[in-house]
Every structure is written in C-alpha cells, then in structure tokens.
FIKOLZA-1660 file (N, C-alpha, C; in steps of 0.1 Angstrom, whole numbers, plus 5000, padded with zeros to 4 digits):
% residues 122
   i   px   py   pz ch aa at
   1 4488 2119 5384  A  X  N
   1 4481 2130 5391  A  X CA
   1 4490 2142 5392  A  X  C
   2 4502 2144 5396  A  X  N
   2 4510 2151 5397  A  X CA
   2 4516 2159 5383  A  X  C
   3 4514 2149 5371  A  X  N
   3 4515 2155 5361  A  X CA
   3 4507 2167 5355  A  X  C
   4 4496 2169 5356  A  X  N
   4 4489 2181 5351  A  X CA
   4 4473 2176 5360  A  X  C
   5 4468 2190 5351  A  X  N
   5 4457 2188 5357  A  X CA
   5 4442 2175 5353  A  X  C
   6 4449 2173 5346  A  X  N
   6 4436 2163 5339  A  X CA
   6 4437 2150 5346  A  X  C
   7 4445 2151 5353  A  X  N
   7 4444 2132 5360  A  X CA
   7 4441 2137 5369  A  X  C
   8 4441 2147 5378  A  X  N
   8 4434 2155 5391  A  X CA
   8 4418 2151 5387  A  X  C
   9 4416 2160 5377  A  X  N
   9 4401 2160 5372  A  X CA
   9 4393 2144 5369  A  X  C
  10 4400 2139 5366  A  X  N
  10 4401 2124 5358  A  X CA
  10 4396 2117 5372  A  X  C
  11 4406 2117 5379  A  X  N
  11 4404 2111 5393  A  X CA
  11 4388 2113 5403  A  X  C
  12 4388 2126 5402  A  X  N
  12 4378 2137 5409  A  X CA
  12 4358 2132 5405  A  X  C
  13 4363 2128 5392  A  X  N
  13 4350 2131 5383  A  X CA
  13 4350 2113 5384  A  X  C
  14 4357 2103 5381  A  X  N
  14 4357 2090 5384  A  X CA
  14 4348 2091 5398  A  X  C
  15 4358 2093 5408  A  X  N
  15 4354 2088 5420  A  X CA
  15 4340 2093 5427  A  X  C
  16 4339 2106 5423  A  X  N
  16 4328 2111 5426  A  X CA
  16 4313 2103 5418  A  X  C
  17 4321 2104 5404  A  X  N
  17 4304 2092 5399  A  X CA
  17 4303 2078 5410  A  X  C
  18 4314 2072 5411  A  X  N
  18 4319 2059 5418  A  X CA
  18 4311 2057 5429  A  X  C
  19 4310 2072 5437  A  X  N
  19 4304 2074 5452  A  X CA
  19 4288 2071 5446  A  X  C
  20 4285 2077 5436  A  X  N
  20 4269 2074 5431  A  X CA
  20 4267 2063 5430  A  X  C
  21 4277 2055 5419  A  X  N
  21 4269 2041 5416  A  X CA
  21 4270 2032 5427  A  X  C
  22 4278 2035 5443  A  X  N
  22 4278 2026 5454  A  X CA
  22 4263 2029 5460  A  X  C
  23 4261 2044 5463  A  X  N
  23 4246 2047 5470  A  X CA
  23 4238 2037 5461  A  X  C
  24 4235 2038 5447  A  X  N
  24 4230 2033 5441  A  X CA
  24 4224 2020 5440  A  X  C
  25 4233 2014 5442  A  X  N
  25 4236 1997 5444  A  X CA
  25 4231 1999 5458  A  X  C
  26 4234 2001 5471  A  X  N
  26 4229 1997 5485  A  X CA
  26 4210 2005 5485  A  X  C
  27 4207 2015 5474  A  X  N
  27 4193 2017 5474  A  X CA
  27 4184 2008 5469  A  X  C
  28 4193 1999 5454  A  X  N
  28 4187 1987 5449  A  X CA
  28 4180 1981 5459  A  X  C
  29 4190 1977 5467  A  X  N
  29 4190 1966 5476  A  X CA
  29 4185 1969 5485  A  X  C
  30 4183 1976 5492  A  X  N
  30 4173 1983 5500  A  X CA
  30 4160 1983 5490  A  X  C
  31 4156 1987 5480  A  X  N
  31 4147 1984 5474  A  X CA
  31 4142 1969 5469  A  X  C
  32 4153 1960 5464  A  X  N
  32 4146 1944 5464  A  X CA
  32 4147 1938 5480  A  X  C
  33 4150 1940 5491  A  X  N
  33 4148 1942 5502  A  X CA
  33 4131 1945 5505  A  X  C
  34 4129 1955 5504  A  X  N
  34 4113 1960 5506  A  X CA
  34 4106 1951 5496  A  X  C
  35 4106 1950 5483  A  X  N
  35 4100 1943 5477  A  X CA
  35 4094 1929 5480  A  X  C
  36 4106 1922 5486  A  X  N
  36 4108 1906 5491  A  X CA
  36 4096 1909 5502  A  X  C
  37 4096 1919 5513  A  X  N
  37 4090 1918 5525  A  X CA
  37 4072 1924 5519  A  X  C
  38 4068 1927 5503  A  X  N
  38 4057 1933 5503  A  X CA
  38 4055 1944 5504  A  X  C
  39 4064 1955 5506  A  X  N
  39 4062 1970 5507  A  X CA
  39 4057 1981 5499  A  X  C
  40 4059 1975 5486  A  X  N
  40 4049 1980 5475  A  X CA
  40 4040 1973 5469  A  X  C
  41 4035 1984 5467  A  X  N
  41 4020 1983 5455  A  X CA
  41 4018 1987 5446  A  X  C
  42 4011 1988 5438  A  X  N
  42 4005 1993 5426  A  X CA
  42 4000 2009 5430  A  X  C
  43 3996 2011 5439  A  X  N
  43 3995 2021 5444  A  X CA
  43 4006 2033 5454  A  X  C
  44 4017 2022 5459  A  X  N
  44 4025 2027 5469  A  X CA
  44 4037 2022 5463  A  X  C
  45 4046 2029 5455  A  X  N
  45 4059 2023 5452  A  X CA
  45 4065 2034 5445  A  X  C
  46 4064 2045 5454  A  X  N
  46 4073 2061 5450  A  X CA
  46 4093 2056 5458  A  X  C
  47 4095 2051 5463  A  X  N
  47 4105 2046 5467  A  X CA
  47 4112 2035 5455  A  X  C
  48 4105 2028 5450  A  X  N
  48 4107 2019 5436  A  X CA
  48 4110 2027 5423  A  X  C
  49 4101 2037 5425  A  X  N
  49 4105 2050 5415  A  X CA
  49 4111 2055 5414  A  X  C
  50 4117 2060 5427  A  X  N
  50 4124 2069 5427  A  X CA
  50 4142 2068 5428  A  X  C
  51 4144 2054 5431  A  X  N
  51 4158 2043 5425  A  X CA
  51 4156 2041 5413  A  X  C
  52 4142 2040 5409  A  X  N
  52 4143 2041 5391  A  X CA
  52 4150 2052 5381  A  X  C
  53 4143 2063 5385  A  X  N
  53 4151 2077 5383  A  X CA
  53 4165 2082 5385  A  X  C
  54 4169 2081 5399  A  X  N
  54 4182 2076 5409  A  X CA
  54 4192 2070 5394  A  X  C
  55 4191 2060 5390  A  X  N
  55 4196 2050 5382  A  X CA
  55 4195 2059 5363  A  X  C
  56 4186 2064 5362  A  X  N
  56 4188 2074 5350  A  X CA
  56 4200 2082 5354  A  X  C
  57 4195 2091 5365  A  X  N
  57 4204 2106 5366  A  X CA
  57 4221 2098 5365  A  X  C
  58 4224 2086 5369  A  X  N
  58 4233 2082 5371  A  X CA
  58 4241 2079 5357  A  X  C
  59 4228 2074 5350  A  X  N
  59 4233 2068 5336  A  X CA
  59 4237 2081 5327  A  X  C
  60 4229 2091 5327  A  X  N
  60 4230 2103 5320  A  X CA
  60 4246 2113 5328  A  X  C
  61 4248 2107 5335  A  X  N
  61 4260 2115 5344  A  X CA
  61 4272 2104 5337  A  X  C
  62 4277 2091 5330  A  X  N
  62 4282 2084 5332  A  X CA
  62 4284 2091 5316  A  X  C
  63 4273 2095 5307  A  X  N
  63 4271 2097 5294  A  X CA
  63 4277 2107 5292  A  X  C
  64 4281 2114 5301  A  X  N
  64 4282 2133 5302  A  X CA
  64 4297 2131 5304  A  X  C
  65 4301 2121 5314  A  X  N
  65 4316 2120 5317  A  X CA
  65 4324 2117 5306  A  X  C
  66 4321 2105 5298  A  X  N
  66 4324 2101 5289  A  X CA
  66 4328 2107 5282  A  X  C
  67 4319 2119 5274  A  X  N
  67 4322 2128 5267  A  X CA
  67 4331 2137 5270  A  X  C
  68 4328 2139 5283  A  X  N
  68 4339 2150 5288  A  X CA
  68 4354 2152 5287  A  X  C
  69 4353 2139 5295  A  X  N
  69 4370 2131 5297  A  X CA
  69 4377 2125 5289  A  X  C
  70 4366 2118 5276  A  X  N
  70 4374 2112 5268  A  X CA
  70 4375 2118 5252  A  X  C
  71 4360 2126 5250  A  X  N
  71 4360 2129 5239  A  X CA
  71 4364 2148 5239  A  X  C
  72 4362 2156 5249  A  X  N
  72 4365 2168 5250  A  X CA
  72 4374 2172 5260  A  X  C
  73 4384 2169 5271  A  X  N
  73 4395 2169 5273  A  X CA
  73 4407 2162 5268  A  X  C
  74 4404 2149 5268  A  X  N
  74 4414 2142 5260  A  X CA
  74 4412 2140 5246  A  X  C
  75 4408 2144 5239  A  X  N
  75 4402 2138 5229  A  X CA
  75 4406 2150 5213  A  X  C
  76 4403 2144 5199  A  X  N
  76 4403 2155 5198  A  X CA
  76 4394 2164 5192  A  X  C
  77 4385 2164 5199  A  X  N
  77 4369 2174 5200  A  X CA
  77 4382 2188 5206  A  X  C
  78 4385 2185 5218  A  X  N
  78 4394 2192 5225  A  X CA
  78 4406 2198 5213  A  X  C
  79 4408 2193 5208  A  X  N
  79 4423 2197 5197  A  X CA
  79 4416 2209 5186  A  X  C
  80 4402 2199 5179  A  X  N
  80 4401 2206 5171  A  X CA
  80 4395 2221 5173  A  X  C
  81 4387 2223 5188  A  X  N
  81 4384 2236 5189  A  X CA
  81 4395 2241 5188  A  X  C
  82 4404 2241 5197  A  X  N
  82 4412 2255 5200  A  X CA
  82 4423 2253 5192  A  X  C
  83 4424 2244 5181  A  X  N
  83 4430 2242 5166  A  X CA
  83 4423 2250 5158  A  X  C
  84 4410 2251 5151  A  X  N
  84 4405 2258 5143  A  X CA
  84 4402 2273 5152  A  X  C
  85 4405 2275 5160  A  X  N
  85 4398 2287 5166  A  X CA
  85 4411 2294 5161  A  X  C
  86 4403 2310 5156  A  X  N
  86 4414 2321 5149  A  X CA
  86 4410 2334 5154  A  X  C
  87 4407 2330 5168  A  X  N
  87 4407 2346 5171  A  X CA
  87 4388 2351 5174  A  X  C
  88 4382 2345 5165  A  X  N
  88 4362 2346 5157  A  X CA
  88 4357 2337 5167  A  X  C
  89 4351 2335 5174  A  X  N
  89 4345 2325 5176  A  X CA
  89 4335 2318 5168  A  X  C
  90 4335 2329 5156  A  X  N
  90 4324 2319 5147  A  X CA
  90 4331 2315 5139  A  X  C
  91 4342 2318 5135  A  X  N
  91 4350 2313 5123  A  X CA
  91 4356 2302 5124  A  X  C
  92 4353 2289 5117  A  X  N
  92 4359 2282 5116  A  X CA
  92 4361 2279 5106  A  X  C
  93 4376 2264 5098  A  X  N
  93 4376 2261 5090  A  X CA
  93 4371 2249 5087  A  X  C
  94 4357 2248 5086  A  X  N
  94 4352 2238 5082  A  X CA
  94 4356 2223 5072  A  X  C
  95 4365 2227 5064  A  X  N
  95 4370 2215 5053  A  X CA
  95 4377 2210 5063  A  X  C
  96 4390 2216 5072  A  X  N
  96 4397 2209 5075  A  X CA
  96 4390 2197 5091  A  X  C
  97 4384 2198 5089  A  X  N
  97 4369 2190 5102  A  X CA
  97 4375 2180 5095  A  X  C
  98 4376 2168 5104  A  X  N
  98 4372 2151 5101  A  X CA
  98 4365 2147 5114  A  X  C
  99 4349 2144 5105  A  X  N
  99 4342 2134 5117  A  X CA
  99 4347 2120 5116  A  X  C
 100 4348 2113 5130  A  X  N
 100 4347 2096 5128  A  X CA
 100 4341 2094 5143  A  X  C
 101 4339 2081 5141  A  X  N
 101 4336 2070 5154  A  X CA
 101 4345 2069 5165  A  X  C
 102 4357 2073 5159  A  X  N
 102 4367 2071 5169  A  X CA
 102 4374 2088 5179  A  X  C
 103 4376 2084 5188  A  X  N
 103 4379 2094 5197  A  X CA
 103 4392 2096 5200  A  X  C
 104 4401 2107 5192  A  X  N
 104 4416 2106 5190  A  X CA
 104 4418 2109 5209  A  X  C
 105 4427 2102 5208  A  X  N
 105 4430 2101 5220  A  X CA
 105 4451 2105 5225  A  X  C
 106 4456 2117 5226  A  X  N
 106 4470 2119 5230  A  X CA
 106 4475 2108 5229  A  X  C
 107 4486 2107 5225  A  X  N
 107 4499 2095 5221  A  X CA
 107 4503 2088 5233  A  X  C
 108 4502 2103 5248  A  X  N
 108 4510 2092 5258  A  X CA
 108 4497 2092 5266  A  X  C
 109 4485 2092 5264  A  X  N
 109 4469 2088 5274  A  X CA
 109 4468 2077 5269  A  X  C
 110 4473 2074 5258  A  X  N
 110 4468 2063 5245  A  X CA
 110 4471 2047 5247  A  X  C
 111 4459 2038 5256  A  X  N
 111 4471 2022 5257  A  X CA
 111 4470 2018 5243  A  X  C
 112 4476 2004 5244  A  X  N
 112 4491 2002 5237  A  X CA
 112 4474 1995 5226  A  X  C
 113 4461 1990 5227  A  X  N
 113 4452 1984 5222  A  X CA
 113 4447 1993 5215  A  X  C
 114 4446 2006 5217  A  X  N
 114 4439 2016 5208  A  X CA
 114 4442 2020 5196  A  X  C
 115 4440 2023 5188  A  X  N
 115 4449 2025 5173  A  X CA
 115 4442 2035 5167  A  X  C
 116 4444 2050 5165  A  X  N
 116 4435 2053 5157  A  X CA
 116 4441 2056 5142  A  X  C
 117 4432 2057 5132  A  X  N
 117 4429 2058 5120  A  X CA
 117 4446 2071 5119  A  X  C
 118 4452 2067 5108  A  X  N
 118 4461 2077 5103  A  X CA
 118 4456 2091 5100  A  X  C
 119 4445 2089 5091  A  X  N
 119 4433 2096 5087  A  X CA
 119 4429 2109 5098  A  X  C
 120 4426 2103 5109  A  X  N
 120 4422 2107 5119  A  X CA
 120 4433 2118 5128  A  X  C
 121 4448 2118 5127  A  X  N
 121 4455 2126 5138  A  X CA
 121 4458 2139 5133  A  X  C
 122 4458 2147 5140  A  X  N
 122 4460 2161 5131  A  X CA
 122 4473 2162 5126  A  X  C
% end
C-alpha cells in the first residue's frame, strides 16, 4: 500500500465491493428467512426482486472491477494506451496492437503461477 497508488486503490475498490457482497449475503437470508415463514407471493414479492437485482448490480460491479484493476491499471490495456498514444488522440499504431486472452500483468504484480505468452510483453 505504501508503495504507490494502486494498492491504495486495489484495497479501496476490493473492500468497498466486499462491504456489498456482505449486505448482500445478510439480504439473501433475510430473504430465505421471509420465504420459510410465507411472506411472498405471486403477487407480493418486490422484496424477492429486489435482492434479485441487488445481486446483478453487484455482479456487474465485480465485472467492471475486474477490468479495471486487472486489465486497465495493471494490465496491459493500461501499457498499450499510453504506449501507442503520440500526442493525437486518434492516432494510433494499429499493427503494433496484439489482442489475446491473457491479461499482461507487471513482472513484480505478477505470482509466481501466471506466465504470460513471450508474444504478448511489450
């Protein structure tokens, strides 16, 4: 954390989703809770729905981090903008682009299980 800013962030954006998927979990259960005692219906189950939704916003937040943290600060989505950027914001050098599956990831963020493609490092 003390190193830069990205493990501040890293931290910040973890914990804060973290605080979500705990509400999350205790609304379930407050929800299979009501359910056990009969509380909804076919008609009455905006509370059932609305942990339904609750549980998207969360998944779509978790999808958004992901990208954030691993493929656009750490990553090199992150390298290659402000690598090909010359000043244009439209100009880029397209040939030198490589798409893959894998998410280059800094040498020292990088555990020891990750390997990416030779191919792949700038």
């Amino acid at each position: 954390i003390a190193d830069s800013v990205y493990g501040s962030v890293f931290y910040l954006l973890t914990g804060f989703h973290g605080a979500h998927v705990v509400v999350g979990i205790i609304w379930l259960t407050v929800s299979l809770v009501r359910l056990w005692r009969g509380e909804f219906s076919s008609q009455r189950h905006f509370g059932f729905e609305a942990c339904i939704w609750y549980w998207h916003f969360v998944d779509v937040v978790w999808v958004t981090l992901w990208l954030v943290v691993y493929v656009w600060f750490g990553g090199w989505l992150y390298m290659w903008w402000f690598k090909m950027w010359d000043g244009d914001i439209y100009s880029f050098k397209y040939p030198d682009l490589k798409f893959s599956w894998y998410a280059y990831i800094q040498e020292e963020h990088c555990p020891s299980w990750y390997k990416v493609p030779d191919w792949l490092k700038p």
